[in-house]
C-alpha positions in Angstrom: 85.4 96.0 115.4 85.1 99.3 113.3 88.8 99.8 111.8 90.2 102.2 109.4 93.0 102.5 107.0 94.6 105.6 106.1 96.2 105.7 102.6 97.7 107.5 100.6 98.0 107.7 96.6 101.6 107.6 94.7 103.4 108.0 91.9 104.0 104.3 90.2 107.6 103.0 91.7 108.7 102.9 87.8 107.8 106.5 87.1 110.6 108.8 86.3 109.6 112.2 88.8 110.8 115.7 87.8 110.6 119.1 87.5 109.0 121.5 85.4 108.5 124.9 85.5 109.2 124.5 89.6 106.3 121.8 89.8 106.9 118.2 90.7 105.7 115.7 87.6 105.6 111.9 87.2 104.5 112.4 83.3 101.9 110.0 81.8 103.2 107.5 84.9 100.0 106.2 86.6 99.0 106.6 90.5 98.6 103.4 92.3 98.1 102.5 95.9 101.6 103.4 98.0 102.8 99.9 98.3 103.4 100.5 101.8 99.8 100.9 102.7 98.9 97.6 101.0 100.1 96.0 103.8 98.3 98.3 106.4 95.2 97.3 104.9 96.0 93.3 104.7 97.1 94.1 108.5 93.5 95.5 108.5 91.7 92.5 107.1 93.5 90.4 109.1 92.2 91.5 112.0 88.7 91.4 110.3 85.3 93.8 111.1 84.2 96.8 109.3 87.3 98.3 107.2 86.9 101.8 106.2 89.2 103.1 103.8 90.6 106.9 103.5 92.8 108.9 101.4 93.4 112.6 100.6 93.8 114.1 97.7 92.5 115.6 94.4 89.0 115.0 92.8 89.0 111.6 90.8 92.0 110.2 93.1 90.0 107.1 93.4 92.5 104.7 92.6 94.1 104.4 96.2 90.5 103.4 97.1 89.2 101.0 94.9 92.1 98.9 95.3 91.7 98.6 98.6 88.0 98.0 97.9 89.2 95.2 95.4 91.1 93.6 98.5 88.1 93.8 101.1 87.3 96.4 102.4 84.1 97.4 103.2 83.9 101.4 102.8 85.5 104.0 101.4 86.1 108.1 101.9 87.7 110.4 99.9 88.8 113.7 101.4 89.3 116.9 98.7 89.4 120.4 99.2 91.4 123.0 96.7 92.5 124.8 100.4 94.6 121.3 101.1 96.4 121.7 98.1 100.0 122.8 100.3 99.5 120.5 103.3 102.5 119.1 105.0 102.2 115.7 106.7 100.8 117.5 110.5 98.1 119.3 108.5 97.3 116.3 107.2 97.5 114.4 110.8 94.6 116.6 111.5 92.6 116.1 108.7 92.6 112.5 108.8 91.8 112.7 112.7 88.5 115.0 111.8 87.6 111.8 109.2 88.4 109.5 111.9 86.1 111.0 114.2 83.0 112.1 111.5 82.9 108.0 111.4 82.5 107.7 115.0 83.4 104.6 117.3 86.5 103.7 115.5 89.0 100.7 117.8 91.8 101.2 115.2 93.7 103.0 112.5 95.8 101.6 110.1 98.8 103.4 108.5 101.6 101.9 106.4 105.3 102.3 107.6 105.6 105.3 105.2 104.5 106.7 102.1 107.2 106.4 99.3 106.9 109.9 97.9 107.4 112.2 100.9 108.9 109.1 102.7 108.3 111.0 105.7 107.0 108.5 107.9 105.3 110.3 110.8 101.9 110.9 109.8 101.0 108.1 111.4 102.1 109.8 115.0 101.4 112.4 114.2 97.4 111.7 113.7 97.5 109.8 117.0 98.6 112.4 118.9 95.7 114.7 117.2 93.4 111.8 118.6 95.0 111.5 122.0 95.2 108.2 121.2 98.4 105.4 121.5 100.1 105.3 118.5 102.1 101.7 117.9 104.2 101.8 115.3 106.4 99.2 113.3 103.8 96.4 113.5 105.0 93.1 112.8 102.5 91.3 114.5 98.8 92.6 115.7 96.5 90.9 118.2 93.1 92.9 119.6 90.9 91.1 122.3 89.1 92.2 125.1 89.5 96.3 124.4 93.7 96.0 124.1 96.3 95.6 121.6 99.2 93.8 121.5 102.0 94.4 118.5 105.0 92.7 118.1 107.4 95.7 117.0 109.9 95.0 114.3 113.1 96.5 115.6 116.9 96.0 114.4 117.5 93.6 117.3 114.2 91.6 116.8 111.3 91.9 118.1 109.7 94.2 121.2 106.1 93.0 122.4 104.1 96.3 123.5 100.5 96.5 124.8 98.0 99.7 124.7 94.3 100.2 124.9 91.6 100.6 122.1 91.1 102.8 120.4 94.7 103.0 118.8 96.9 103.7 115.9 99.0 101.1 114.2 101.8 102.0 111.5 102.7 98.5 110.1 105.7 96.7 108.0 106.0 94.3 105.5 106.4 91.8 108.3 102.0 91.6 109.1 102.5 89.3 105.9 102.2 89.4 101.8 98.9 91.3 100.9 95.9 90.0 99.0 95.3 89.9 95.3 92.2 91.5 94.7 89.3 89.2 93.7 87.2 89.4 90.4 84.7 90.0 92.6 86.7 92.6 94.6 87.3 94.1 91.4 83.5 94.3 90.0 83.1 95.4 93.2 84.8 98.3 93.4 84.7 99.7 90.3 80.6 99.9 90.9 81.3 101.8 94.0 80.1 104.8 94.9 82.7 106.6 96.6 81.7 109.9 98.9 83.7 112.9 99.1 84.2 115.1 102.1 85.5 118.3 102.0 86.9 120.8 104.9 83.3 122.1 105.7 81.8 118.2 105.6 84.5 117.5 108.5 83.6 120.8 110.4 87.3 122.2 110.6 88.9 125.3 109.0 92.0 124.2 106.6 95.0 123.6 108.6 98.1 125.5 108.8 101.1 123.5 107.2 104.4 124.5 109.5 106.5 122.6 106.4 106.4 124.5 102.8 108.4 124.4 100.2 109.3 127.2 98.9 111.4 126.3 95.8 111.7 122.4 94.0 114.5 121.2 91.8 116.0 118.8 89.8 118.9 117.7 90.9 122.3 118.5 89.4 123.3 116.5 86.2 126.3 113.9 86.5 128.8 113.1 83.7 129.7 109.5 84.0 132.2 108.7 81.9 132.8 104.6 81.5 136.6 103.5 81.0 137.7 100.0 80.1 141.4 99.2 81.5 143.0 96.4 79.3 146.8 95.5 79.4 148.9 92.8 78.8 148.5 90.5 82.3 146.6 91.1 85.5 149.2 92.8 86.9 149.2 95.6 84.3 145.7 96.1 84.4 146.1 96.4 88.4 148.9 99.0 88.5 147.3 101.0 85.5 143.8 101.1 87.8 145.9 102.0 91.0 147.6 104.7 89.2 144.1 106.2 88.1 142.8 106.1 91.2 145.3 107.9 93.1 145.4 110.3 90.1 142.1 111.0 91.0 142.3 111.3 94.6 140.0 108.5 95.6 142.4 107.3 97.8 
């Protein structure tokens, strides 16, 4: 089974993101694998075959990759161009579709739930429905046998078992199970790796128009908290003097 796994790069969780001079900055904070599409790739794994790997992004935005490398995976593809630089999650769809098909004879694509920057979540769709192919989203559970797929769909109410034919798209959650540590192996591995770069004209496709821009960023308005210890006498003093501040200031 030839499988790929579409991922996406990210700001550490524990980096502070602002902005300066109207462009969004993480500082000295390193990128690492979106933690969501660790799982899409141990969903991947699972499954077993040939695992190709993909992400988008910048020159030397390797990091995404060898990771998953370091897990398992077989091969992977790094797609740059400077005309990407404003893409919006449906350009994006339809890059990762013209990777998808410049590998040929792929059964399945692997996305995580979401990616934790944009936190968007529709890529996924939104690729499958550039490949005309079913997309199955919330994975919990994934099965493929005989040229189908069945996914157990993690839904508020439980669980909803759903069917479609290969080839397919797959958006998964934390529920396929805990991913991998990468190996020292993995690791040697991947940091040998030779990792290819594709650009627009590599692919065959003009860059795509992004319907979603944003026109102006922002930090977001500074907040004065102000911390107030009531003390009093007995419980009851401290009660009535916190009731009388809180109807003072209108919160009830």
């Amino acid at each position: 089974m030839k499988i790929v796994v579409c991922v996406k790069q990210v700001p550490d969780t524990a980096a502070k993101v602002v902005v300066q001079n109207g462009q969004v900055t993480w500082g000295d904070a390193p990128l690492v694998l979106n933690p969501w599409d660790e799982y899409a790739v141990e969903a991947a794994l699972q499954v077993g075959g040939d695992v190709t790997v993909i992400t988008m992004g910048e020159q030397g935005g390797n990091e995404a990759l060898k990771h998953s490398l370091a897990m398992g995976c077989n091969n992977a593809v790094l797609v740059s161009d400077p005309a990407l630089a404003s893409a919006d999650s449906q350009a994006t769809a339809r890059v990762l579709a013209a990777a998808i098909q410049k590998i040929g004879d792929v059964d399945l694509v692997f996305f995580g739930k979401q990616a934790i920057d944009g936190d968007g979540g529709v890529t996924a769709a939104q690729t499958a429905r550039v490949l005309g192919w079913p997309i199955l989203s919330s994975a919990a559970g994934i099965e493929a046998t005989d040229g189908r797929l069945k996914v157990d769909r993690s839904m508020e109410e439980g669980r909803q078992q759903v069917e479609a034919p290969l080839p397919a798209v797959v958006s998964v959650t934390k529920d396929v199970g805990e991913p991998r540590y990468p190996s020292f192996m993995g690791i040697r591995k991947a940091s040998r790796a030779k990792i290819p770069t594709w650009s627009l004209a590599d692919l065959g496709i003009d860059a795509p128009r992004a319907v979603v821009a944003w026109p102006e960023v922002s930090n977001p308005p500074v907040r004065e908290v102000v911390c107030e210890i009531i003390t009093g006498d007995s419980p009851e003093e401290i009660a009535n003097t916190l009731a009388d501040k809180i109807l003072a200031e209108k919160v009830i």
